[in-house]
C-alpha positions as CSV (number, residue, x, y, z in Angstrom):
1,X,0.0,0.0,0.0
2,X,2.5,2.2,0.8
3,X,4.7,1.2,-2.3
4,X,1.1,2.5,-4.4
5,X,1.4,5.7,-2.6
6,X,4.8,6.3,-3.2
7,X,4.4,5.8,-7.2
8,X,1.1,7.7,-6.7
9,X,3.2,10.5,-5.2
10,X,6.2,10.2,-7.6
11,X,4.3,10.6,-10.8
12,X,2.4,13.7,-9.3
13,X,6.2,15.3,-8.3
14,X,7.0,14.1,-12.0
15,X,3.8,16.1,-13.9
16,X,4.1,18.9,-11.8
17,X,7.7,19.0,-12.8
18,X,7.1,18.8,-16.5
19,X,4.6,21.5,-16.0
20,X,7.0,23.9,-14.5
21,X,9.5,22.9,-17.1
22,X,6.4,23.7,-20.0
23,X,5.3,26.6,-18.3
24,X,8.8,28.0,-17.9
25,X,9.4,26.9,-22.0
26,X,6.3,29.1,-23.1
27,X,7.7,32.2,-20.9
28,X,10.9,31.9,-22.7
29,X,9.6,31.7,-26.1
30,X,7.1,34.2,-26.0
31,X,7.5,36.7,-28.3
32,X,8.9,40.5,-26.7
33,X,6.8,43.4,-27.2
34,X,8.4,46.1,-28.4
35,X,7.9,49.6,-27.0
36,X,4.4,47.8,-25.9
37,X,3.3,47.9,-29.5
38,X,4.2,45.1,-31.9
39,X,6.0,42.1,-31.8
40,X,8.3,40.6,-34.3
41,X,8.4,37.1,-35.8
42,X,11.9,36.4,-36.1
43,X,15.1,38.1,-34.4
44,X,16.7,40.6,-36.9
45,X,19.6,39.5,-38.7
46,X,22.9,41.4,-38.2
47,X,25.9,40.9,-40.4
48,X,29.2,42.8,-39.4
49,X,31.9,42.5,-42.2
50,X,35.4,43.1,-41.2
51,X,33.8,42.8,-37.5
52,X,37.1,43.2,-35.5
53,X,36.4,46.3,-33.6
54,X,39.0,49.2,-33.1
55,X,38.4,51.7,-30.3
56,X,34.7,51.7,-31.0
57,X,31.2,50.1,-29.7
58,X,28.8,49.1,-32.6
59,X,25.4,50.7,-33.6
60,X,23.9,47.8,-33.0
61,X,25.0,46.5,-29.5
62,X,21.5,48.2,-27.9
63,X,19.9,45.3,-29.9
64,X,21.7,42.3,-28.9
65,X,21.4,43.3,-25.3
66,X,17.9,43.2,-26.1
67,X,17.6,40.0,-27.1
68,X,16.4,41.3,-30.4
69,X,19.0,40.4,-33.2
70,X,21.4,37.6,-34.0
71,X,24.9,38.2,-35.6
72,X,26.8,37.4,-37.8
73,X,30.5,38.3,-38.6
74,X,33.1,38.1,-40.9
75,X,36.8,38.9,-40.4
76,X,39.5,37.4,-42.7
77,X,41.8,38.1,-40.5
78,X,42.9,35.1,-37.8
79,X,44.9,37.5,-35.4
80,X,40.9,38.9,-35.0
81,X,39.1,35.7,-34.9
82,X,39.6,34.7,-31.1
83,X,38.8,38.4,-29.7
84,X,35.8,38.7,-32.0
85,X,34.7,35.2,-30.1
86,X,35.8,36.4,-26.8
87,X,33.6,39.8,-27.0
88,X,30.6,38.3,-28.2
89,X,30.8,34.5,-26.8
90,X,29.1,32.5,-29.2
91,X,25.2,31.9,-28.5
92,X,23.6,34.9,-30.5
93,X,26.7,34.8,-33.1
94,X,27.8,33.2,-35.9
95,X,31.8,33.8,-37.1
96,X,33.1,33.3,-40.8
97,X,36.7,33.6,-41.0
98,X,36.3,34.7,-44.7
99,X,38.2,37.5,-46.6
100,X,34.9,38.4,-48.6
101,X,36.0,40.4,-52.2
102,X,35.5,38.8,-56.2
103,X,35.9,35.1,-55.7
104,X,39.4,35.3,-57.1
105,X,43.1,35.1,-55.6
106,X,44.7,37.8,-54.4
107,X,47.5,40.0,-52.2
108,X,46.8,41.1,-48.9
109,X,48.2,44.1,-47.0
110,X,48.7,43.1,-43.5
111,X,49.4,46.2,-40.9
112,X,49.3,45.9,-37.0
113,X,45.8,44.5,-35.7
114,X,45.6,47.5,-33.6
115,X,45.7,49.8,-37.0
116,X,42.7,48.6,-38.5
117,X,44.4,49.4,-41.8
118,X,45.2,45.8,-43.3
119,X,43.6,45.3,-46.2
120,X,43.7,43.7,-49.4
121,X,44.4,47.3,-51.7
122,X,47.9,48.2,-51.5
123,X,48.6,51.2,-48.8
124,X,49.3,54.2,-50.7
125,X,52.7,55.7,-49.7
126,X,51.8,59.5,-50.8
127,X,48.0,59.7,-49.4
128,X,50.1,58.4,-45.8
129,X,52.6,60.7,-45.3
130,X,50.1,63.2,-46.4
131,X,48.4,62.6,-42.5
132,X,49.9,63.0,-39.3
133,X,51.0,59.0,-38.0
134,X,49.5,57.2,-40.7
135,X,52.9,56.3,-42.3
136,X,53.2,54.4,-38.9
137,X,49.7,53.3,-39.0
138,X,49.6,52.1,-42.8
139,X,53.0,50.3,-42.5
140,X,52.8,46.9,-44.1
141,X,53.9,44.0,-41.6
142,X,53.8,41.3,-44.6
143,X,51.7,40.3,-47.3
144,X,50.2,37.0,-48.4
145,X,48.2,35.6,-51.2
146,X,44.8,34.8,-50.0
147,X,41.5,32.9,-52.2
148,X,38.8,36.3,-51.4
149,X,35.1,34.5,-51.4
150,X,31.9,35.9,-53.2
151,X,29.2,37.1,-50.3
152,X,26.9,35.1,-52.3
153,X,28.7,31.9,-53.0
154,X,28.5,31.7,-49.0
155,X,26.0,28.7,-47.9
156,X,23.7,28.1,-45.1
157,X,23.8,32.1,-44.7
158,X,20.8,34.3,-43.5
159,X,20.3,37.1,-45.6
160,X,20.7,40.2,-43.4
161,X,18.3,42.8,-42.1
162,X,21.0,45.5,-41.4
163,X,25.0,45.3,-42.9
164,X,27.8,47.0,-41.0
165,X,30.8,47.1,-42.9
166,X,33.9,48.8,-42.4
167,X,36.8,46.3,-44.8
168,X,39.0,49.3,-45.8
169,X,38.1,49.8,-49.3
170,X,36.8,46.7,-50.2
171,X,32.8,47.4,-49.5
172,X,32.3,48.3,-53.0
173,X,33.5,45.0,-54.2
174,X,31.1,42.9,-51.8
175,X,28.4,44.5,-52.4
176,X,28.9,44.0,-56.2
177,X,29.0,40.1,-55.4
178,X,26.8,40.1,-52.9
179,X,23.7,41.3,-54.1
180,X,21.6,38.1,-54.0
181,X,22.4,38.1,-50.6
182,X,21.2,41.9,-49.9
183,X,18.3,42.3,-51.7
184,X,16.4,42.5,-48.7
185,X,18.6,44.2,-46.6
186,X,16.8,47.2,-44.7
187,X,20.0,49.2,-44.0
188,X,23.7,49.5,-44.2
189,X,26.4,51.0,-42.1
190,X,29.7,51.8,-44.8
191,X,32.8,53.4,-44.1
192,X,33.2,55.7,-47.0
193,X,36.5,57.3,-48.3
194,X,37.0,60.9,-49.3
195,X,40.6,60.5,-49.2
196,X,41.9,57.0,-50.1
197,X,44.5,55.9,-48.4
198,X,44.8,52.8,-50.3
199,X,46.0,52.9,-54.4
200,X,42.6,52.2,-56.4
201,X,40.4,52.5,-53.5
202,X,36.9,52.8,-54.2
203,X,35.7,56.8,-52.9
204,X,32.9,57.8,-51.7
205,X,31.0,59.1,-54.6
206,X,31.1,55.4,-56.2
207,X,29.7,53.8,-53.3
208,X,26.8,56.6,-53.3
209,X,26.2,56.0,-57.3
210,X,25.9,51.9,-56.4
211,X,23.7,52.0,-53.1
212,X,21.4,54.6,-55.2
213,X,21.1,52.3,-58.0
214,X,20.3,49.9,-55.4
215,X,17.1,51.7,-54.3
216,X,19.1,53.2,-50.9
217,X,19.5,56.8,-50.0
218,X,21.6,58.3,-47.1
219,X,20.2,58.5,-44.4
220,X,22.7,59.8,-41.3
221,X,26.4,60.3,-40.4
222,X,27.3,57.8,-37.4
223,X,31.0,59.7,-37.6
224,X,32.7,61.7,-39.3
225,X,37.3,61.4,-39.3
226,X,38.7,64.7,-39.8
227,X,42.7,64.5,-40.1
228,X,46.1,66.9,-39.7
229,X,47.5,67.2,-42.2
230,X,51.8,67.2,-41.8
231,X,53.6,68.7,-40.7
232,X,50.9,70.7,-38.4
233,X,50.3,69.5,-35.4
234,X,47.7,70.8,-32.8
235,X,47.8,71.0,-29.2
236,X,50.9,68.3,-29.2
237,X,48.8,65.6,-30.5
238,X,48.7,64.2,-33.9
239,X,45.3,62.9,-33.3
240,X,43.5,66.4,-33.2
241,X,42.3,67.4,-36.4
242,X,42.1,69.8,-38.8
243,X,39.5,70.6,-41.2
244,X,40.8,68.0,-43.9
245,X,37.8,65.4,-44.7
246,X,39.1,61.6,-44.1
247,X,36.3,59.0,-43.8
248,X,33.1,58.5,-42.3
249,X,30.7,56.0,-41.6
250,X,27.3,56.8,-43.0
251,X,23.9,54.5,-43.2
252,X,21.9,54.0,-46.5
253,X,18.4,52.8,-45.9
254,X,15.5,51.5,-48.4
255,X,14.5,54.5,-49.8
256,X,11.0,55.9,-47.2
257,X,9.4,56.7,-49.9
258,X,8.3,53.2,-51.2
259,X,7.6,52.0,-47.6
260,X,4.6,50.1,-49.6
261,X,7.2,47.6,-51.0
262,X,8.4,46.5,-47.4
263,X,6.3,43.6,-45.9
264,X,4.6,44.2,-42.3
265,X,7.8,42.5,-40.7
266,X,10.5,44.7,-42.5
267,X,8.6,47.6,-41.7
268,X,9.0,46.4,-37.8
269,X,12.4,45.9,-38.3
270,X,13.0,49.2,-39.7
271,X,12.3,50.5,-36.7
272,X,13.7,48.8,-34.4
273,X,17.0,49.7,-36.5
274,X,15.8,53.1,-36.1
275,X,15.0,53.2,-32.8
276,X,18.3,51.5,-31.7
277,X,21.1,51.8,-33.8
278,X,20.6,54.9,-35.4
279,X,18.3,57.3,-32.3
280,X,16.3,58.1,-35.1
281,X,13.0,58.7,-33.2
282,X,11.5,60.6,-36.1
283,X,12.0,58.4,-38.7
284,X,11.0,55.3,-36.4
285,X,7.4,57.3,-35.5
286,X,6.8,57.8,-39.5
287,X,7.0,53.8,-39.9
288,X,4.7,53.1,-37.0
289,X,2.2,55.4,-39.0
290,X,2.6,53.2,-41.7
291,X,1.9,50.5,-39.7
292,X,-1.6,52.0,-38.3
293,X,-2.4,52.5,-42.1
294,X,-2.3,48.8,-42.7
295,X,-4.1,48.1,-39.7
296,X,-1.1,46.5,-37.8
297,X,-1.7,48.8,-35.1
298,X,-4.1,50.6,-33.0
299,X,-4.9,54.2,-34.3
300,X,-2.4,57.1,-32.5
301,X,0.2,54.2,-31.8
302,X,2.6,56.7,-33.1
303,X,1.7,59.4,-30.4
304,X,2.1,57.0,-27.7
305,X,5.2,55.9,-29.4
306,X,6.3,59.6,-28.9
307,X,5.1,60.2,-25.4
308,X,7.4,57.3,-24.2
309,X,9.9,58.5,-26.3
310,X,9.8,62.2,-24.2
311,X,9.3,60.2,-20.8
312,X,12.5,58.7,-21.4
313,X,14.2,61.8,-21.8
C-alpha cells in the first residue's frame, strides 16, 4: 500500500515538474513586445563584415542586449578571430573567418591588428605621409596571397536585415558580389573614403552611385574622421584634427518613400533599427504610421510611441 502511494506521489512530483519545465518553456519563447506595441516574428539579422572592432562600440550593441537580433560576422583576419569570439561568446553569433571580395586570388596588405588598416588594396605611400601618423599606421607587416570569397557563393547564410561594414576599401567590391544576398537588406552601415588611403580604393561618390542604383539613400552620419595634415600638429597631439575630410561611416536605408514595397515585418524591423542603432525617433514614428495605415496597429500608436519617447528623456 504504501509502495502504491509512493508511485502515486512520484508521478504527481513528475507532472508537476514537466509542467514547471512547460510553463517556464512558453515564458521563454514568448515573443517580446516592443515599446508595448508590436512584436516581431523572427530576431533581426545582423551581419558585421570586417567585425574586429577598433576603439569603438557598434550601432547595434543596444539590440543584442535586447535579445532582439542575431549576428553574424566576418573577419578574414585570424589575429581577429579569437577576440571577436571572446567579445561576443558564441550563443547569439555566428563567425566566418572569410576575406569576402570577387571570388578570385589575391595579395593582402597586413598592418598591426591595432591599426585597422590591413587590407587587401595596396597602402598608398603619398596619401600616408600626407596625414599626421599614418605612415606608422599604414606600415605593411607582410603580405600574403589569400583565395577572397563571393558574399553570395557563402552557404547556409541568413540574408541580413542590417549590414555593417567597415573592410578598408573593399565594400564596393562585396556589395557588387553580394547582391543576392542583400536584396532584402533594410540598412547598411559603410565606411566611406573621401581621401583614399589605399591605391585604387573605391571613394565615396562610387559607393553613393551603387547604393542609389540599389534603391538606398543616405540617411545619417554615425561619424565623421577629420585629419592633420603634416607637418601641423595641434595641441601636441597628432590625433586632433584639422578641417581636412578623411572617412566617415554613413547608413543608407530603403529608400521611405516606397515604404509600400516592405512587408509588415521589414517595416517592424526598420524600426527597431531606427530606434536603436541609429536614435532616429523621427523616422522610427513615421513607420509606426505606416503600420496603423495597414491596420497592424491601433490608431495614435505613433503618439504613444512619442510620449514614451519624451518620458524617457
Amino acid at each position: 500500500m504504501d509502495q502504491i502511494k509512493n508511485t502515486r506521489k512520484l508521478n504527481t512530483l513528475t507532472t508537476l515538474r514537466k509542467d514547471f519545465i512547460m510553463t517556464h518553456l512558453r515564458t521563454l519563447q514568448q515573443k517580446q513586445k516592443i515599446f508595448d506595441l508590436f512584436e516581431i516574428e523572427k530576431k533581426i539579422e545582423v551581419m558585421d563584415i570586417g567585425a574586429a572592432a577598433i576603439a569603438e562600440t557598434p550601432c547595434y550593441t543596444s539590440l543584442l542586449n535586447n535579445n532582439l537580433a542575431h549576428l553574424t560576422v566576418f573577419d578574414g583576419d585570424k589575429r581577429q578571430i579569437e577576440k571577436l569570439k571572446k567579445i561576443y561568446g558564441s550563443e547569439n553569433v555566428t563567425v566566418f573567418e572569410h576575406f569576402l571580395f570577387d571570388g578570385k586570388e589575391h595579395e593582402v596588405y597586413f598592418c598591426s591588428p591595432a591599426s585597422g588598416m590591413t587590407s587587401i588594396f595596396k597602402p598608398n605611400i603619398k596619401a600616408l605621409e600626407f596625414f599626421n601618423g599614418f605612415n606608422n599606421f599604414g606600415k605593411v607587416e607582410r603580405k600574403e596571397k589569400i583565395l577572397t570569397k563571393k558574399l553570395d557563393s557563402i552557404k547556409k547564410l541568413e540574408s541580413p536585415d542590417f549590414l555593417k561594414m567597415d573592410v578598408q576599401g573593399a565594400e564596393l567590391k562585396i556589395i557588387q558580389n553580394g547582391k543576392k544576398t542583400l536584396k532584402n537588406c533594410l540598412a547598411f552601415q559603410l565606411e566611406v573614403s573621401y581621401f583614399p588611403l589605399y591605391e585604387k580604393q573605391p571613394t565615396f561618390g562610387e559607393i553613393d552611385l551603387q547604393m542609389r542604383k540599389l534603391g538606398y539613400v543616405p540617411h545619417c552620419f554615425l561619424a565623421v574622421k577629420r585629419w592633420s595634415i603634416t607637418p601641423t600638429i595641434f595641441n601636441n597631439n597628432f590625433r586632433v584634427p584639422g578641417n581636412q575630410l578623411l572617412e566617415s561611416d554613413i547608413v543608407y536605408v530603403k529608400d521611405p518613400i516606397h515604404f509600400n514595397l516592405l512587408t509588415d515585418e521589414q517595416l517592424k524591423k526598420m524600426s527597431l533599427l531606427m530606434h536603436f542603432c541609429f536614435k532616429s525617433v523621427d523616422f522610427s514614428t513615421r513607420i509606426i504610421l505606416e503600420m496603423e495605415k495597414r491596420k497592424l496597429l491601433e490608431p495614435k500608436s505613433h503618439l504613444y510611441y512619442l510620449k514614451k519617447m519624451n518620458e524617457n528623456n
